[in-house]
C-alpha positions as CSV (number, residue, x, y, z in Angstrom):
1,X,60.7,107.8,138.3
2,X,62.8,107.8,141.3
3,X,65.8,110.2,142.0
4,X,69.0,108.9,142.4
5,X,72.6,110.3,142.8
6,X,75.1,111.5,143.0
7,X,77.1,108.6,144.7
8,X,80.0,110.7,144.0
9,X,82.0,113.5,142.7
10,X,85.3,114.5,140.7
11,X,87.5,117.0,139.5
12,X,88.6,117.9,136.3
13,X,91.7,118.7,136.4
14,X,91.7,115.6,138.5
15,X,94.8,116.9,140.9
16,X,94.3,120.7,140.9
17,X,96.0,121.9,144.1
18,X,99.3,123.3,142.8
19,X,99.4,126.2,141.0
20,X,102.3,128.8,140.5
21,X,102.2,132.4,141.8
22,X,100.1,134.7,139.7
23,X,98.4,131.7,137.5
24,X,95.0,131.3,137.3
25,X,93.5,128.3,138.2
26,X,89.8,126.5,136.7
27,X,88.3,123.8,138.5
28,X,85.1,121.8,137.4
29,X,83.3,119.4,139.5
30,X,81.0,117.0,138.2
31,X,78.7,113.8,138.9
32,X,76.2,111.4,138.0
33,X,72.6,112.6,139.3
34,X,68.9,112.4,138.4
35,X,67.4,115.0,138.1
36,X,70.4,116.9,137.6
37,X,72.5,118.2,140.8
38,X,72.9,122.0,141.7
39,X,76.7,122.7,142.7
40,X,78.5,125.1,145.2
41,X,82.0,125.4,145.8
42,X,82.7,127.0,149.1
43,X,85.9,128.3,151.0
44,X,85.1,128.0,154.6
45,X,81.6,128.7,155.0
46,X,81.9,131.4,152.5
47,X,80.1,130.4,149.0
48,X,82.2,131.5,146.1
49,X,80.9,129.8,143.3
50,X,77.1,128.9,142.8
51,X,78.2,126.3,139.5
52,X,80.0,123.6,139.1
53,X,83.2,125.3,138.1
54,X,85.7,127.3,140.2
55,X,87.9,129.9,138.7
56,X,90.8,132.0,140.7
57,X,93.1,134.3,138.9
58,X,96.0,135.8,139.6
59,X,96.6,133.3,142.9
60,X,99.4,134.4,145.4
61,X,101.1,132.5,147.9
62,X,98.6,133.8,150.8
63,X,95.7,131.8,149.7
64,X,98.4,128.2,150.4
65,X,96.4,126.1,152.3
66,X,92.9,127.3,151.5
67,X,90.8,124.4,151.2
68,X,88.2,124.3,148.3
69,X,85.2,122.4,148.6
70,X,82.5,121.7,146.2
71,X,79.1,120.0,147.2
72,X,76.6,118.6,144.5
73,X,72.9,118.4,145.8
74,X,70.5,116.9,144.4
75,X,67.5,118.3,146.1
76,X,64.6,115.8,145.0
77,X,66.1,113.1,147.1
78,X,67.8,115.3,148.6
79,X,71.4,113.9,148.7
80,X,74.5,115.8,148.6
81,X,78.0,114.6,148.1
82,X,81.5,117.1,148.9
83,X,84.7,117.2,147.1
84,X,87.6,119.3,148.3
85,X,91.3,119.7,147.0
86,X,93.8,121.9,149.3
87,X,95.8,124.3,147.1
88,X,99.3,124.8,147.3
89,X,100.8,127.7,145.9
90,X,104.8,127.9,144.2
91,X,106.3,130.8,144.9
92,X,110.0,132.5,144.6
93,X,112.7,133.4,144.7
94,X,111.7,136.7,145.9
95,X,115.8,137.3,145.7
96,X,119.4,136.0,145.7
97,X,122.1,136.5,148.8
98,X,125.5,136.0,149.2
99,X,127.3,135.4,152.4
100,X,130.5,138.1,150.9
101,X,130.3,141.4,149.2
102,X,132.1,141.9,145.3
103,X,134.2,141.9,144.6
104,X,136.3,139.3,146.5
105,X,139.8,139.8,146.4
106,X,142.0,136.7,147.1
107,X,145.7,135.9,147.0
108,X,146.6,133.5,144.1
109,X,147.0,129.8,145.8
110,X,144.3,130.6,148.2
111,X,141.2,128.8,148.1
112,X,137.3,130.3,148.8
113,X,133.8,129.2,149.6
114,X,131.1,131.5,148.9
115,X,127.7,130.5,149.9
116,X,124.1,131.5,148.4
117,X,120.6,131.6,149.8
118,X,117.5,132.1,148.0
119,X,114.8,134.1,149.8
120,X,111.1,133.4,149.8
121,X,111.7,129.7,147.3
122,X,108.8,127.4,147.8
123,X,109.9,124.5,146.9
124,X,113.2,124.9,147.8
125,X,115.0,126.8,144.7
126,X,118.2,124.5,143.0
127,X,121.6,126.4,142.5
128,X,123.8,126.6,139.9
129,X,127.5,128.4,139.4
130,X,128.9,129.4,136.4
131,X,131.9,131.0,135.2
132,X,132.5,132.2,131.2
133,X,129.6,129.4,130.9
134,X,131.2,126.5,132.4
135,X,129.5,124.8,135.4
136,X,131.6,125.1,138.6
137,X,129.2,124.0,141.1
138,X,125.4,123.0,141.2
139,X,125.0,123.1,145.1
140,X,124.2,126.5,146.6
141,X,128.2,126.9,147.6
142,X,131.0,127.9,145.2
143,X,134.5,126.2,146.1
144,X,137.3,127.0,144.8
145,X,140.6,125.9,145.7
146,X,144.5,126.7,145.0
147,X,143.2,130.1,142.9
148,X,145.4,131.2,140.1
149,X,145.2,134.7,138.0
150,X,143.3,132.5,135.3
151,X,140.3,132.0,137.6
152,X,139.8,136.1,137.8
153,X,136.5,137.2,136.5
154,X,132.5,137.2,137.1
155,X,131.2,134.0,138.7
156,X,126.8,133.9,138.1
157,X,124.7,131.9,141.0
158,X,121.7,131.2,139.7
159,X,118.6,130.2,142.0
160,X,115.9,128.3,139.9
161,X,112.7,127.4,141.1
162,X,111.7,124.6,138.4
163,X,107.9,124.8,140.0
164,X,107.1,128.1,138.9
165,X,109.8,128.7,136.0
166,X,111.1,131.4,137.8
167,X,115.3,132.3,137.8
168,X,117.4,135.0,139.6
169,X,120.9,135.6,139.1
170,X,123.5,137.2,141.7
171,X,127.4,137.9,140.0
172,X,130.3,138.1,142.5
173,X,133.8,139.6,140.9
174,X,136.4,137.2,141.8
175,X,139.8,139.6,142.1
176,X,142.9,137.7,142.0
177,X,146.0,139.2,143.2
178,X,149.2,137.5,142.6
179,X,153.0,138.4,142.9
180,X,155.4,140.5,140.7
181,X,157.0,138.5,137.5
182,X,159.6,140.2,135.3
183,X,158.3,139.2,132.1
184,X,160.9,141.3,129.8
185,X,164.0,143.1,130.9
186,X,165.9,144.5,127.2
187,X,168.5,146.8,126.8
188,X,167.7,148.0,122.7
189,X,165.2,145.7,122.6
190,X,167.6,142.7,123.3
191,X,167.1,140.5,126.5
192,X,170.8,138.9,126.0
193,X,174.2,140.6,126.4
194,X,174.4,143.8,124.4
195,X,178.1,144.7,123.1
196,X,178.0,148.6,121.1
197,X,180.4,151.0,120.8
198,X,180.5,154.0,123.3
199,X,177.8,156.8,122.0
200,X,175.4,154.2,121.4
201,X,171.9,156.0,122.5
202,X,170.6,153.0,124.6
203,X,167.2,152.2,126.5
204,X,166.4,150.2,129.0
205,X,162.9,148.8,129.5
206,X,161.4,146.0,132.0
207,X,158.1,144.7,132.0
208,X,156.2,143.3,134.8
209,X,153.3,141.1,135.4
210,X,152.0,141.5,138.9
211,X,148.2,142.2,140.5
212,X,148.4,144.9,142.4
213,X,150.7,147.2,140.2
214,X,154.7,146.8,141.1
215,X,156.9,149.2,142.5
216,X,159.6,148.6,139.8
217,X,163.2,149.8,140.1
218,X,165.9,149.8,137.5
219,X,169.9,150.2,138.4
220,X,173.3,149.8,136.9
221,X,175.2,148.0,139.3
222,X,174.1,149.8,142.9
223,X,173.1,153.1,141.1
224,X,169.3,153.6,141.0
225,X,168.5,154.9,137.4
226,X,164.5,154.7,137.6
227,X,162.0,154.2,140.0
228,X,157.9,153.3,139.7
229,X,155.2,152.9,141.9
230,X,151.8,150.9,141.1
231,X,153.4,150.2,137.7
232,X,153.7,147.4,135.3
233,X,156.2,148.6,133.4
234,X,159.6,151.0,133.3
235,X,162.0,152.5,131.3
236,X,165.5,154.4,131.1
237,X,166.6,156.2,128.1
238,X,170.2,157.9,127.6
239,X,171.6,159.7,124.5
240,X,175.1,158.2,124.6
241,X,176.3,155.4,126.0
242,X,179.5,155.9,127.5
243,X,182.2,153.3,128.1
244,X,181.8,153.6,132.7
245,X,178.3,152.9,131.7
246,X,179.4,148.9,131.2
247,X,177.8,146.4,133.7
248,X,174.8,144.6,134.6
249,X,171.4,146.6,134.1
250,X,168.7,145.2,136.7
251,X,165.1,145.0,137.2
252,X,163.7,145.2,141.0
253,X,160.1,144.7,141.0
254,X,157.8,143.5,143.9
255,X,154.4,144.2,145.3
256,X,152.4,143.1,148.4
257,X,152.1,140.1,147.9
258,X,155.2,138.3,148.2
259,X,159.0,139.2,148.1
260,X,160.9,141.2,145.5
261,X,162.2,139.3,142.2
262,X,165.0,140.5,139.9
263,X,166.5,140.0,136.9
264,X,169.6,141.3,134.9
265,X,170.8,142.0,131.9
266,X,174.4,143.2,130.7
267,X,175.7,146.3,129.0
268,X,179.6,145.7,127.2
269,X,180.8,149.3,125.6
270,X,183.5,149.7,123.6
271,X,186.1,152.5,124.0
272,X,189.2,153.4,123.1
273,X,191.8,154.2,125.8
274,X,191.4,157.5,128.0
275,X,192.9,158.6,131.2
276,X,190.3,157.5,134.0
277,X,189.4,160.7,135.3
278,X,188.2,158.9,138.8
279,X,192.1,158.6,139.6
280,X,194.4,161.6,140.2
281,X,197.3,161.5,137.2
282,X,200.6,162.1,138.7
283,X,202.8,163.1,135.3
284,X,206.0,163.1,137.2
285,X,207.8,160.7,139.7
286,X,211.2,160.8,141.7
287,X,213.3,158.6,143.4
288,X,217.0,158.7,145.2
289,X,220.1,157.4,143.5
290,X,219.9,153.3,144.1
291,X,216.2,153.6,145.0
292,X,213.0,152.0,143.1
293,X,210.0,153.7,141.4
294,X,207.2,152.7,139.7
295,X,206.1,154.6,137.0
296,X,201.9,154.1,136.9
297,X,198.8,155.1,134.9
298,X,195.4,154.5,135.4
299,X,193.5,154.1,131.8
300,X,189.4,153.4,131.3
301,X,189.2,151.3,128.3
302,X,186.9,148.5,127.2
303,X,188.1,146.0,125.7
304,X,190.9,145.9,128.2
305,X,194.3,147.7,126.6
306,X,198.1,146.7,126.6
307,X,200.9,149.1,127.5
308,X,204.1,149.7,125.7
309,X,206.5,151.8,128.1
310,X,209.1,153.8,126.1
311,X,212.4,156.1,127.1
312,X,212.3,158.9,125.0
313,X,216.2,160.0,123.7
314,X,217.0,162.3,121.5
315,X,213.5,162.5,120.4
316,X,213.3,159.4,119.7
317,X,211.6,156.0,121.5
318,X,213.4,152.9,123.0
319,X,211.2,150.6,123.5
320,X,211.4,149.3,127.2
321,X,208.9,146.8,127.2
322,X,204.8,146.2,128.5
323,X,205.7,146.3,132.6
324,X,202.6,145.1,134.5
325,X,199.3,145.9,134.1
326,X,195.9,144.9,135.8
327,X,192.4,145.2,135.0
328,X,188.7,145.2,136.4
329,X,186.0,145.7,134.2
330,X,186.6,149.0,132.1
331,X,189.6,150.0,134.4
332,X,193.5,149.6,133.7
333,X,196.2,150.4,135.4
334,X,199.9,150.3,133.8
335,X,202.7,150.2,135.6
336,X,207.2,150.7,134.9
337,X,209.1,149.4,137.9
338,X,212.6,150.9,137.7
339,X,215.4,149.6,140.2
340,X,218.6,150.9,141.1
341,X,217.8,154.1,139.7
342,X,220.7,156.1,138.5
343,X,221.3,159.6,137.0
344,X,221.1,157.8,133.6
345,X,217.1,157.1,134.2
346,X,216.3,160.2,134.7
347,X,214.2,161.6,131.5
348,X,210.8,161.4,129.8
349,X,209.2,158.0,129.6
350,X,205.9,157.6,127.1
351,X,203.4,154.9,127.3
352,X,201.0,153.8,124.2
353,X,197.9,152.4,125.3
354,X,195.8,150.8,123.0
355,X,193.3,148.1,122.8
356,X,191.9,147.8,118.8
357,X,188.6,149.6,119.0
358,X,187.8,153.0,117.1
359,X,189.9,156.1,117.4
360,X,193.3,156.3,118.7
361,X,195.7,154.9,121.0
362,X,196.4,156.8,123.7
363,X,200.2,158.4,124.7
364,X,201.2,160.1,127.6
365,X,204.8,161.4,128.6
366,X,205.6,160.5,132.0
367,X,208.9,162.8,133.7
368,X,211.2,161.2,135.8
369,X,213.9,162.8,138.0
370,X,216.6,161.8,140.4
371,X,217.9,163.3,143.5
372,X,221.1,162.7,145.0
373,X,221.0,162.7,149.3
374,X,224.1,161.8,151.0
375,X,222.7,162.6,154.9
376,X,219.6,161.7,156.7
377,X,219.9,165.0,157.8
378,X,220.0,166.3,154.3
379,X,216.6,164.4,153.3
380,X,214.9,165.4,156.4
381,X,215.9,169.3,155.5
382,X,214.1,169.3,152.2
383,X,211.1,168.6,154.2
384,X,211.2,171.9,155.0
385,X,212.6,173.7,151.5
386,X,211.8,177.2,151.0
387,X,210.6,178.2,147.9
388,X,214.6,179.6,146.9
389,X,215.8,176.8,148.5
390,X,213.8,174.0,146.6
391,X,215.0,176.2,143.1
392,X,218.4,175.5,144.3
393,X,218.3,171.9,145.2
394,X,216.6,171.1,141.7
395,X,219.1,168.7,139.5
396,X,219.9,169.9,136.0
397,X,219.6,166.8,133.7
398,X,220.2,169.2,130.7
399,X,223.4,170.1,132.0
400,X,227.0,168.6,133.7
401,X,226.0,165.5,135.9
402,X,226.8,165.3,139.4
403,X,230.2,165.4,140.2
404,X,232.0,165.0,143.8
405,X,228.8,165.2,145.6
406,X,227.9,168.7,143.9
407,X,224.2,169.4,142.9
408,X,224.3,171.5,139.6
409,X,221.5,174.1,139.6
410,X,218.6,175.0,137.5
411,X,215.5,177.4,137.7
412,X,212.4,176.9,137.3
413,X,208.5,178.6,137.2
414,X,206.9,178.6,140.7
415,X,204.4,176.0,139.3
416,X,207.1,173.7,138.6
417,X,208.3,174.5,142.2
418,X,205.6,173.5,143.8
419,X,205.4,170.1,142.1
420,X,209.3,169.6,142.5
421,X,208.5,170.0,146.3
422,X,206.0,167.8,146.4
423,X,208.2,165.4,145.0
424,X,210.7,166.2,147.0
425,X,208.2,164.8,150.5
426,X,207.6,161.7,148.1
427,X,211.2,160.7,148.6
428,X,211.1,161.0,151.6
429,X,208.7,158.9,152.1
430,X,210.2,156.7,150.2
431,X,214.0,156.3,151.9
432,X,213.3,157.4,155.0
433,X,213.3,153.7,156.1
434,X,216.8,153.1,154.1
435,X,218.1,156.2,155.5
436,X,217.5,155.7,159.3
437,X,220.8,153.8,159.8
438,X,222.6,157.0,158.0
């Protein structure tokens, strides 16, 4: 019986020439042939199989492009027929880049593009971006655009090669820095106006959101109380609050990212009336015979106080009425305008200054006395006094009022002198523009 065959020849797999890195691969040729056909598969003119079945293992991406060839013979004809597949090996990625380092630090508002590249992907590997598992981008570029503090964090590219299965990961830190924001500014814990009476132990804290950390600063008015660096928070404690410590408490925080912010909050104290210690206290005033005077005090008091001016006789008070007074913040000052003065006005004057909070009002004796000058020349003299003279010159309002132009005499302690003399220059000052026509 005649030979015949083979006409021609298949594979099984039918389409064997793509394979993934490191797979195996088994390839079996077959056809019809009688007798039966030897087979060979060749690579090159290098045999590597004397069956009909071809088997590689562990195939790397070096051996793309070898083509594989298997011939059946059939040798009693002899007729031989080829069959060859070309094998492409999928490969990668070896590794992911990114065009910028991490972390990446942006100013909120800002917007950023970060590219990736996969190394050694055949086919060409597909991106993906994630951040806390939501897709932001499936290209091999990351945009992001108007950045806010929310978008701070890890960002994952992942390169995927969907021949061979294969997946690499590269994480970039996205670092967000944004400007300084006073989120809390309290005085005891309160963010609103804070009224407490004087001894009150007080704190005052502000906090601050900001990326960097702020330099903070904290002041009463212009004074600086506290100052941080690199800081999101600060705070100023004092035992006692005292009634000068009212007014507006503020926060000063900035870093480098954009300008400074504030914000305030205010401080009342309650006090009762006390001299203000800021302001010298004169306790005794003079004036010449027809002249004027005002009679002043300068008080620290919060809420702000009245005054009640008195002319003490005999011991006891006649009430003169409230004068003037003015205010500004914690500070009073009271004042007695007499005019015309005359030997009757000389004497002790008391004011009461009160304003309704704890403790007690507060009294103070103010002296007043009167000098009688009948020359310029005599008024320019007592700028001059010496310390016998000025004892002479003193008026006696204990004992017989002037009479014919006479000055009666009294003496005194040198400290009472020295004040007399320096009341003495204060009249002068006073008259010597009414006197320059003497």
């Amino acid at each position: 019986m005649p030979g015949s065959g083979p006409d021609s020849v298949t594979f099984s797999p039918p389409s064997p020439g793509s394979v993934a890195e490191g797979d195996s691969l088994t390839v079996t040729c077959a056809t019809g042939c009688k007798p039966p056909c030897s087979y060979s598969w060749t690579l090159g003119n290098q045999q590597i199989s004397p069956t009909s079945q071809l088997t590689l293992t562990n195939i790397n991406r070096s051996q793309t492009g070898n083509v594989y060839t298997c011939t059946a013979t059939n040798s009693l004809i002899p007729k031989s027929k080829t069959k060859q597949f070309t094998l492409t090996v999928y490969y990668g990625p070896d590794s992911v880049q990114l065009n910028t380092t991490s972390p990446l630090t942006v100013k909120e508002g800002d917007a950023v593009a970060v590219s990736s590249e996969a190394t050694n992907c055949f086919p060409s590997c597909s991106f993906m971006w994630k951040f806390k598992s939501q897709i932001k981008s499936t290209s091999s570029v990351l945009s992001l655009n108007n950045i806010q503090r929310s978008a701070a964090g890890d960002y994952t590219c992942t390169a995927r090669n969907t021949n061979t299965q294969k997946s690499l990961e590269k994480i970039i830190s996205l670092d967000v820095q944004y400007q300084s924001s006073i989120t809390s500014l309290t005085l005891n814990s309160r963010s609103t106006k804070v009224t407490v009476d004087e001894l009150t132990a007080m704190t005052l804290r502000c906090e601050v959101n900001s990326h960097p950390g702020s330099y903070i600063k904290l002041l009463n008015n212009s004074e600086t109380l506290r100052e941080m660096t690199n800081s999101k928070q600060a705070k100023y404690t004092w035992t006692e609050a005292g009634c000068l410590d009212t007014g507006h408490y503020t926060c000063v925080a900035g870093n480098n990212i954009k300008s400074t912010v504030n914000e305030s909050v205010q401080l009342v104290v309650r006090c009762s009336p006390r001299l203000d210690h800021r302001v010298p206290f004169q306790k005794q005033f003079a004036a010449v015979v027809d002249g004027d005077v005002t009679l002043n005090i300068s008080v620290i008091a919060n809420p702000s106080p009245t005054f009640i001016w008195y002319k003490m006789i005999g011991g006891n008070r006649n009430n003169i009425g409230a004068g003037s007074s003015s205010t500004s913040v914690v500070s009073a000052v009271g004042k007695l305008t007499l005019t015309n003065v005359q030997q009757g006005d000389i004497g002790t004057y008391q004011v009461v200054v009160s304003n309704g909070a704890k403790n007690t009002d507060l009294v103070q004796n103010l002296t007043f006395y009167v000098a009688v000058i009948h020359t310029h020349s005599q008024l320019l003299g007592w700028r001059h006094l010496t310390e016998d003279q000025s004892r002479r010159l003193l008026y006696n309002t204990e004992q017989t009022p002037h009479q014919g132009g006479r000055i009666s005499l009294k003496l005194f302690q040198k400290k009472e002198l020295t004040k007399f003399r320096k009341l003495l220059y204060q009249i002068f000052n006073q008259t010597r523009d009414i006197l320059c026509g003497f």
